[in-house]
C-alpha positions in Angstrom: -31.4 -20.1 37.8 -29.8 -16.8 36.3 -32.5 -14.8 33.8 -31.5 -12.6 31.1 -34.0 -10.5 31.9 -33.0 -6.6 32.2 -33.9 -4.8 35.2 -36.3 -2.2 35.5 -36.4 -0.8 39.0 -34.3 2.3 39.6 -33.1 5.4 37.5 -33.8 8.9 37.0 -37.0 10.5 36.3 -37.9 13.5 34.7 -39.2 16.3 37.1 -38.2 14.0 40.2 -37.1 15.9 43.7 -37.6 18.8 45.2 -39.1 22.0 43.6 -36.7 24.4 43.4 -37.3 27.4 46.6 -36.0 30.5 44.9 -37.1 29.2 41.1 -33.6 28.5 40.1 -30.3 26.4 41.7 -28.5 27.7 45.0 -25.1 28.4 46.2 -24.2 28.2 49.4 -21.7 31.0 50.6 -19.4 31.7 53.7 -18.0 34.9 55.1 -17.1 36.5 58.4 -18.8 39.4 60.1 -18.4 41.2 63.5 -20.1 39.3 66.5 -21.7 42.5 67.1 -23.7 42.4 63.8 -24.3 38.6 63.4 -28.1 39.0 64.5 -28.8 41.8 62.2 -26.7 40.4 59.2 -29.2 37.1 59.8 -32.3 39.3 60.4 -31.2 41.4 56.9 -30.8 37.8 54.9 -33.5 36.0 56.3 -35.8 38.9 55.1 -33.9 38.8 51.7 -34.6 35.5 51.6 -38.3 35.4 51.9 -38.7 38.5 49.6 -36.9 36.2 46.7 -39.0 33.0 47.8 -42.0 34.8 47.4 -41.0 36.1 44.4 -40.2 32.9 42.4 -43.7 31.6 43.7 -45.6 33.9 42.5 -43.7 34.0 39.5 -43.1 30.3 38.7 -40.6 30.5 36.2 -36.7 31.7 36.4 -33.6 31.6 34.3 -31.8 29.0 32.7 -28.3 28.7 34.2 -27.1 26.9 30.6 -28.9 29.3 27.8 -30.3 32.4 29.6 -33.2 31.5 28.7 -36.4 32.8 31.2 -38.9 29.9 29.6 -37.7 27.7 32.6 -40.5 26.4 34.6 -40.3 25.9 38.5 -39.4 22.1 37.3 -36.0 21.4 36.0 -36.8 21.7 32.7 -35.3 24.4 30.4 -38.4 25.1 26.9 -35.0 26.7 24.8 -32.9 24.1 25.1 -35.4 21.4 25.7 -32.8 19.9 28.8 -32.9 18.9 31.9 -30.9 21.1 34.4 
């Protein structure tokens, strides 16, 4: 027997996933370096890195990508133009 019932499992939520590491979305980039300087290159980003995770946690809030707008909260959620990122 088929029901006309609508289904309510599944969708999107508000504020679902991950929290952002660095308080805003990420790229991830590619480039070539001397095989002499691959361990400090890593060394120098790694510390980069940390500097700017510590940095967003401490700050909990970062810039919306869309508006500009630095009333973003670690969430997804952008207070300017009231949107989900």
């Amino acid at each position: 027997m088929e029901s006309d019932k609508k289904e309510t499992r599944g969708g999107a939520r508000l504020n679902a996933g991950p929290k952002l590491k660095y308080g805003e979305p990420t790229k991830q980039i590619v480039f070539r370096c001397p095989k002499s300087k691959v361990e400090e290159l890593k060394t120098l980003i790694r510390s980069k890195l940390s500097e700017w995770k510590e940095n967003a946690i401490n700050n909990e809030t970062s810039v919306c990508p869309k508006c500009g707008s630095e009333d973003v909260l670690w969430t997804c959620y952008c207070n300017k133009c009231n949107e989900c990122m």
